[in-house]
N, CA, C and O atoms as a GROMACS GRO file, in nm:
protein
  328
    1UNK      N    1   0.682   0.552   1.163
    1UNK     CA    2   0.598   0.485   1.065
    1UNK      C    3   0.550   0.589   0.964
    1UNK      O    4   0.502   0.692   1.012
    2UNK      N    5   0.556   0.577   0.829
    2UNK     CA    6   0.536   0.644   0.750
    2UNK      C    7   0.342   0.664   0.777
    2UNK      O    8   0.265   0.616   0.859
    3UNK      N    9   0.323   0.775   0.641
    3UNK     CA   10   0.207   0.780   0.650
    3UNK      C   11   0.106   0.637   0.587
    3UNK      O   12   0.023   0.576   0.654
    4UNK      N   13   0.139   0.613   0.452
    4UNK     CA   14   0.094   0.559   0.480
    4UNK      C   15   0.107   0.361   0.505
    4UNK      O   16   0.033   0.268   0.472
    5UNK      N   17   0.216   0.367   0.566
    5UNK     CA   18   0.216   0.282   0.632
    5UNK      C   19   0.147   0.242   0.778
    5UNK      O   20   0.114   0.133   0.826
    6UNK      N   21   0.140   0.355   0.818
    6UNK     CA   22   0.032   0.369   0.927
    6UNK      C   23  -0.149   0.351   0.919
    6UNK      O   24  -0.234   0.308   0.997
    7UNK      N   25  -0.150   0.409   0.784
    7UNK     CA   26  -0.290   0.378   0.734
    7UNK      C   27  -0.312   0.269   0.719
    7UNK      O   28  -0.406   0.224   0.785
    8UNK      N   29  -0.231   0.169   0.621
    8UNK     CA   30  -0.243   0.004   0.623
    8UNK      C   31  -0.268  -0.021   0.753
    8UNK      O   32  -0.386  -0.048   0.779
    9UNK      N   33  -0.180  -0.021   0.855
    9UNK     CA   34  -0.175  -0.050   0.973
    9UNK      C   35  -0.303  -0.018   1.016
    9UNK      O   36  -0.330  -0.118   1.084
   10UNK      N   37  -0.374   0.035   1.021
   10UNK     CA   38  -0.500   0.136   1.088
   10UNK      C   39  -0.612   0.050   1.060
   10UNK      O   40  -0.690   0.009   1.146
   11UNK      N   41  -0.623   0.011   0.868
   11UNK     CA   42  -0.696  -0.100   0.832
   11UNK      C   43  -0.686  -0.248   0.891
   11UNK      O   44  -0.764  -0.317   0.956
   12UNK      N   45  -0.565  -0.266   0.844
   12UNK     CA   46  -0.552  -0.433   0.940
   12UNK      C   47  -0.570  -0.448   1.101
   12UNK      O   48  -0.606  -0.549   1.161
   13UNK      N   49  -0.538  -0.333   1.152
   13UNK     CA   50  -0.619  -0.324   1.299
   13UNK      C   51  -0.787  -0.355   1.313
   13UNK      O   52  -0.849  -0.434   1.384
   14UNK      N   53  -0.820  -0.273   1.231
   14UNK     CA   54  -0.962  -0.272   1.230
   14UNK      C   55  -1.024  -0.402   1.192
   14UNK      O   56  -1.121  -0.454   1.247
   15UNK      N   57  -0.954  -0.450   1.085
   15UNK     CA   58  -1.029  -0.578   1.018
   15UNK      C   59  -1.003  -0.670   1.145
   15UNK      O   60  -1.096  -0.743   1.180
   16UNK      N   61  -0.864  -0.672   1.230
   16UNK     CA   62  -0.862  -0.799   1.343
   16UNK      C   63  -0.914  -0.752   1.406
   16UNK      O   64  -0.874  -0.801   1.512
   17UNK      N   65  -1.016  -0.652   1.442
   17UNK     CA   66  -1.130  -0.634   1.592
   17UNK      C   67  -1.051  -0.491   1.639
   17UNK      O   68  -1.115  -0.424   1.721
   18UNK      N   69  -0.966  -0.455   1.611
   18UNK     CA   70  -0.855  -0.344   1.683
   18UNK      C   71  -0.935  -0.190   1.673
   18UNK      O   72  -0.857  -0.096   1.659
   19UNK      N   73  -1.060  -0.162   1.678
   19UNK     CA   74  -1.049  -0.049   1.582
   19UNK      C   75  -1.050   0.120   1.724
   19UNK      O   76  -1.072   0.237   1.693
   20UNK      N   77  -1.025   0.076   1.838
   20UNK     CA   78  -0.935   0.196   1.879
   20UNK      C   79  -0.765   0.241   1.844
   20UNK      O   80  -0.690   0.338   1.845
   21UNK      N   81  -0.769   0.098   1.814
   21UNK     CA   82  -0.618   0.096   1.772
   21UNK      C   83  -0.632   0.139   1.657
   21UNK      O   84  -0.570   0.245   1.653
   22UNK      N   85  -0.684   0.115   1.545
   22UNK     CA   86  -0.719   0.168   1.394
   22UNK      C   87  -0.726   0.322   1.451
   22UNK      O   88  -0.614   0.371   1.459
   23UNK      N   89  -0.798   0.381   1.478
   23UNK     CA   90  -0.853   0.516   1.517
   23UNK      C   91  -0.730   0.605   1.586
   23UNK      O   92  -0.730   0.727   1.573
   24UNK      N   93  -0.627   0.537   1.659
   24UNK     CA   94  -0.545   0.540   1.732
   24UNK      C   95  -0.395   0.592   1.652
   24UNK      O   96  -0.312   0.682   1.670
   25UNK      N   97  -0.414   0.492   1.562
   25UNK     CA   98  -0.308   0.506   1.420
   25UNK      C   99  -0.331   0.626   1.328
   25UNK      O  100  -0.242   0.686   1.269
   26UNK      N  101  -0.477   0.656   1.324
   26UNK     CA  102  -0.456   0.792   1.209
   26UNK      C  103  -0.534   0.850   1.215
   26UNK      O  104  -0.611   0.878   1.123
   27UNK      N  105  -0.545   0.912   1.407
   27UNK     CA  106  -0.606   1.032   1.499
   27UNK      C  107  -0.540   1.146   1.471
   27UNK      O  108  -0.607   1.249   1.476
   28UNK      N  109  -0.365   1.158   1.429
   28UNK     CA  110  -0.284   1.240   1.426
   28UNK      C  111  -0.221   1.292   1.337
   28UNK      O  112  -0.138   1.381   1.351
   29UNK      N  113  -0.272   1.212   1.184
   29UNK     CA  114  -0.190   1.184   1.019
   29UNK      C  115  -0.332   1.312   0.970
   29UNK      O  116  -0.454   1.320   0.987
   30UNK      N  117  -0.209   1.402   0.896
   30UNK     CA  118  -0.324   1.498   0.842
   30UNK      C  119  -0.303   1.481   0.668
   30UNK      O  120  -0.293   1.567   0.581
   31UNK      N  121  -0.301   1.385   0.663
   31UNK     CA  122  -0.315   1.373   0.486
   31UNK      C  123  -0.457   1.324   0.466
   31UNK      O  124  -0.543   1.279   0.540
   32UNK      N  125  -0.446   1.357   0.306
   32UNK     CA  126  -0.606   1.308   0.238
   32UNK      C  127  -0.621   1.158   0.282
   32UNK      O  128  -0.740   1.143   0.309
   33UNK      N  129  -0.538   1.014   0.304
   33UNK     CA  130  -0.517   0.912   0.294
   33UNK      C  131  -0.550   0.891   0.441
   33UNK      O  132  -0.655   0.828   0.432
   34UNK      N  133  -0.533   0.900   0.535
   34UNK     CA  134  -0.582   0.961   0.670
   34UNK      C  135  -0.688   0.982   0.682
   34UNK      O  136  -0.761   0.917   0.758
   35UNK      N  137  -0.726   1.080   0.610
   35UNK     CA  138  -0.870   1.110   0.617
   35UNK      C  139  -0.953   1.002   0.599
   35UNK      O  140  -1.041   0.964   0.676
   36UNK      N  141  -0.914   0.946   0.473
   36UNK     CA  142  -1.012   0.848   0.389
   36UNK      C  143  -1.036   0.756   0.498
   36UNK      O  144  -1.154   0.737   0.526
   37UNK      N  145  -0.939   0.688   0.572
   37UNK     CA  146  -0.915   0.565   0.672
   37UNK      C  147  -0.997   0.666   0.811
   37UNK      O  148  -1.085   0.592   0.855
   38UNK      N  149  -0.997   0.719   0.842
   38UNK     CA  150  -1.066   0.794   0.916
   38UNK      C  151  -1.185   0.800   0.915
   38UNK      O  152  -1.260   0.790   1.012
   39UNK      N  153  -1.219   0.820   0.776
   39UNK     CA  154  -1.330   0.829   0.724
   39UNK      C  155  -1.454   0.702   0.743
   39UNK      O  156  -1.564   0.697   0.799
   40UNK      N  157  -1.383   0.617   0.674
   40UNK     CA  158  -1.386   0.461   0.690
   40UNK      C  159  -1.460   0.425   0.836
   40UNK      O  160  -1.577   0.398   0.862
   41UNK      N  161  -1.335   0.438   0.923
   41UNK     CA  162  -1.367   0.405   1.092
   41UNK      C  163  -1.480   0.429   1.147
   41UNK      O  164  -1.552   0.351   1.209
   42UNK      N  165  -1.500   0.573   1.116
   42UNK     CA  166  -1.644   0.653   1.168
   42UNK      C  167  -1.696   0.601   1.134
   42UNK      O  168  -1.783   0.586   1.220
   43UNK      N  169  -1.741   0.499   0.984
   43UNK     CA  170  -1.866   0.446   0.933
   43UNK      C  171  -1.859   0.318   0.975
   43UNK      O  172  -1.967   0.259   0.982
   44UNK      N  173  -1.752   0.253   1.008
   44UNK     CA  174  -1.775   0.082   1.093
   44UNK      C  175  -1.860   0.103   1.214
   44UNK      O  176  -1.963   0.042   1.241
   45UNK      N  177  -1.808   0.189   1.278
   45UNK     CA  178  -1.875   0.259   1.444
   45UNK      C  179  -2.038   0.282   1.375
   45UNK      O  180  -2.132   0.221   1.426
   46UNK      N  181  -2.055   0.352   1.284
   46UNK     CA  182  -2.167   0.411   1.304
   46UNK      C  183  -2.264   0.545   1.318
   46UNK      O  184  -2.384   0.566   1.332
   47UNK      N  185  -2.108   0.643   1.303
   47UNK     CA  186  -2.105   0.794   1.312
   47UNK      C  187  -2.101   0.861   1.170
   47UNK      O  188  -2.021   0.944   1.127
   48UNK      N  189  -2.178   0.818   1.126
   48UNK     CA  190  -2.170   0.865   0.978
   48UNK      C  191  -2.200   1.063   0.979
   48UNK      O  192  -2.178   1.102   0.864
   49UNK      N  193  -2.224   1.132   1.032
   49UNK     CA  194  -2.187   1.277   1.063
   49UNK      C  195  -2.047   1.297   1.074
   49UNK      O  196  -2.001   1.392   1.011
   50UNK      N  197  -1.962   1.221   1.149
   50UNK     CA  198  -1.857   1.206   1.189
   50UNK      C  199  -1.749   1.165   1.057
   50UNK      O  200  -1.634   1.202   1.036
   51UNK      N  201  -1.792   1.121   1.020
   51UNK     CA  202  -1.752   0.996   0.897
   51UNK      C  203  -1.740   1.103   0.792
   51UNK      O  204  -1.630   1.126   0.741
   52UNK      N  205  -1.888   1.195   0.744
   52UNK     CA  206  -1.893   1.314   0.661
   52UNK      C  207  -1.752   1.373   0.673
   52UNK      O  208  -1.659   1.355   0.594
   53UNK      N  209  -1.752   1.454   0.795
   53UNK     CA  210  -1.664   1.539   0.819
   53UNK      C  211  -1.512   1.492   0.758
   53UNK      O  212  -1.418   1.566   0.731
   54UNK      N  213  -1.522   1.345   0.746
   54UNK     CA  214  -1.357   1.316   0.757
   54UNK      C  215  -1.350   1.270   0.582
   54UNK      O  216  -1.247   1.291   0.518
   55UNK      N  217  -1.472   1.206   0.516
   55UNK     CA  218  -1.443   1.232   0.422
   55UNK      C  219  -1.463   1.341   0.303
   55UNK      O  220  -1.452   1.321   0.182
   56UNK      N  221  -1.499   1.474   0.376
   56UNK     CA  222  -1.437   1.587   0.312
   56UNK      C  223  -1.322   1.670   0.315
   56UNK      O  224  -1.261   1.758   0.255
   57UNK      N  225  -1.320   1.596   0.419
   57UNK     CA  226  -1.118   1.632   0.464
   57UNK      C  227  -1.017   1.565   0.384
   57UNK      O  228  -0.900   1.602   0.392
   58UNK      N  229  -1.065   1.422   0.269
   58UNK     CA  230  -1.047   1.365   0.218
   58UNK      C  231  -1.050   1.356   0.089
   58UNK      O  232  -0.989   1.275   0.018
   59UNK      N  233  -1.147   1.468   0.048
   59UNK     CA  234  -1.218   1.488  -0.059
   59UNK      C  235  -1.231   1.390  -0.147
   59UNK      O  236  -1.182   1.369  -0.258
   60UNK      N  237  -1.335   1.311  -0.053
   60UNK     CA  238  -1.370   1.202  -0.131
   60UNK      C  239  -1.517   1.255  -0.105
   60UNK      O  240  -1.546   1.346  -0.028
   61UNK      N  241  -1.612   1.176  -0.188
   61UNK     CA  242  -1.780   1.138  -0.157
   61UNK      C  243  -1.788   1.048  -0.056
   61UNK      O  244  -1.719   0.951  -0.026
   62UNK      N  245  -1.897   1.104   0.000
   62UNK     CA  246  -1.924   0.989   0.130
   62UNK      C  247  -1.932   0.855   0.056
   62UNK      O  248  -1.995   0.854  -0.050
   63UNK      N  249  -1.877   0.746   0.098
   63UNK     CA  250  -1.920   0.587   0.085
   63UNK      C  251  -2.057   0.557   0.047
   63UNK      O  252  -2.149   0.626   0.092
   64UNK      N  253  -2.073   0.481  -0.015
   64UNK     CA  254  -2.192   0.456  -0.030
   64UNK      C  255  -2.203   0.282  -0.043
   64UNK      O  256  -2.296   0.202  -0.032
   65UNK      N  257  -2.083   0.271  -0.068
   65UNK     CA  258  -2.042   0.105  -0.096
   65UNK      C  259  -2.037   0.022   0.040
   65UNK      O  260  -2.015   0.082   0.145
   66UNK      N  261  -2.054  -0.105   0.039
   66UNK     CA  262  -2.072  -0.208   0.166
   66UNK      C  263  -1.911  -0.175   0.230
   66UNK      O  264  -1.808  -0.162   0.164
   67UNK      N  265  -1.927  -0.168   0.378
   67UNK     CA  266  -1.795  -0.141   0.436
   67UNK      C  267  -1.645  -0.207   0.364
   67UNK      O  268  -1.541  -0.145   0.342
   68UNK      N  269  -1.682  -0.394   0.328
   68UNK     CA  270  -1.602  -0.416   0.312
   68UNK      C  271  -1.529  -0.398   0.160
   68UNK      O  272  -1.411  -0.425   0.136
   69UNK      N  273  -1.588  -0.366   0.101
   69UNK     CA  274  -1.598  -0.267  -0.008
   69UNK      C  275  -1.539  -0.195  -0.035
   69UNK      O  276  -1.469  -0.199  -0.136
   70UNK      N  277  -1.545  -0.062   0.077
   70UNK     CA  278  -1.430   0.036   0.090
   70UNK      C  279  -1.340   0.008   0.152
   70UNK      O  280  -1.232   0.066   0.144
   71UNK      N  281  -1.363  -0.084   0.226
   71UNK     CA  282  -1.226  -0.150   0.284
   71UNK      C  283  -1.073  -0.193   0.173
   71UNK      O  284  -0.953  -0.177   0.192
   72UNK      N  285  -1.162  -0.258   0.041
   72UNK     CA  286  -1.062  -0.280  -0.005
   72UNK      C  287  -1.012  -0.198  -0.112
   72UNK      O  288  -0.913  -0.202  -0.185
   73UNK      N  289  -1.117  -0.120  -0.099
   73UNK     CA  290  -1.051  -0.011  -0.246
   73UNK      C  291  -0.959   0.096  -0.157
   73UNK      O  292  -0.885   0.183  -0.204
   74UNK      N  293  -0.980   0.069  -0.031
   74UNK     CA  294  -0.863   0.197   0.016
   74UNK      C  295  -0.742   0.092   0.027
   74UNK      O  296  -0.641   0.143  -0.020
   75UNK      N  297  -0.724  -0.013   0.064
   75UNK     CA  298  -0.648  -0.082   0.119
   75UNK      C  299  -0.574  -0.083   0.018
   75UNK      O  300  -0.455  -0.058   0.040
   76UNK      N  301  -0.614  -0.109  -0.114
   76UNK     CA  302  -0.606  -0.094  -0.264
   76UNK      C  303  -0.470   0.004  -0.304
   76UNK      O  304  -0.350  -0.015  -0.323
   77UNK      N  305  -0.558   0.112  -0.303
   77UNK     CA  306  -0.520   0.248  -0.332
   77UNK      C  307  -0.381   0.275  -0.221
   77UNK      O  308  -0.280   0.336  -0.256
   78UNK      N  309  -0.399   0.229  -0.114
   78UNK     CA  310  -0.257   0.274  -0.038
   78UNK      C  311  -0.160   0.169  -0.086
   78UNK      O  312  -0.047   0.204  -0.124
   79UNK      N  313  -0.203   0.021  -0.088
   79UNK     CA  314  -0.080  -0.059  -0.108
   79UNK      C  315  -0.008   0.005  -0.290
   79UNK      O  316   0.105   0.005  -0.338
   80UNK      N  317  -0.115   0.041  -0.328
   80UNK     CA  318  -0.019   0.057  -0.459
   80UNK      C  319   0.066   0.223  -0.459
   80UNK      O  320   0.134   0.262  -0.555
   81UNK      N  321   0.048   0.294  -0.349
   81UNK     CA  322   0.112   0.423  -0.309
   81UNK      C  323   0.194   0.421  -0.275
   81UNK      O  324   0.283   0.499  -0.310
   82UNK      N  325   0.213   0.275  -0.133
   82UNK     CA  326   0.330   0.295  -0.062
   82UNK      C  327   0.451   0.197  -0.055
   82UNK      O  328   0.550   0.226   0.012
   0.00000   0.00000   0.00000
């Protein structure tokens, strides 16, 4: 599975309830796009320290927008990548 085809994947896990499986999908992907979805996860959970870390690995700004929010601007941003 490509990268980021795996990331989509990671999102639509998460949105159907999946989100070890989300977490599961792009525990191991070391791109910025990875990160971001990474990033993401930590903040559904609640680990926003955690969440930091991944979106500077991402070099993005932390979220500040309603989850589903960033949900779709990444979802966004990958479908028109991949």
């Amino acid at each position: 599975m490509k990268n980021y085809e795996a990331c989509i994947a990671a999102l639509d896990a998460e949105r159907s309830g999946d989100w070890e499986r989300a977490h599961q999908l792009v525990g191991n992907l070391d791109t910025p796009e990875a990160a971001w979805v990474h990033a993401y996860l930590h903040r559904v959970e609640g680990d926003l320290g955690n969440a930091g870390y991944w979106y500077a690995r991402a070099d993005k700004p932390q979220c500040q927008d309603s989850l589903e929010m960033e949900w779709t601007a990444i979802r966004t941003r990958l479908s028109a990548g991949a």
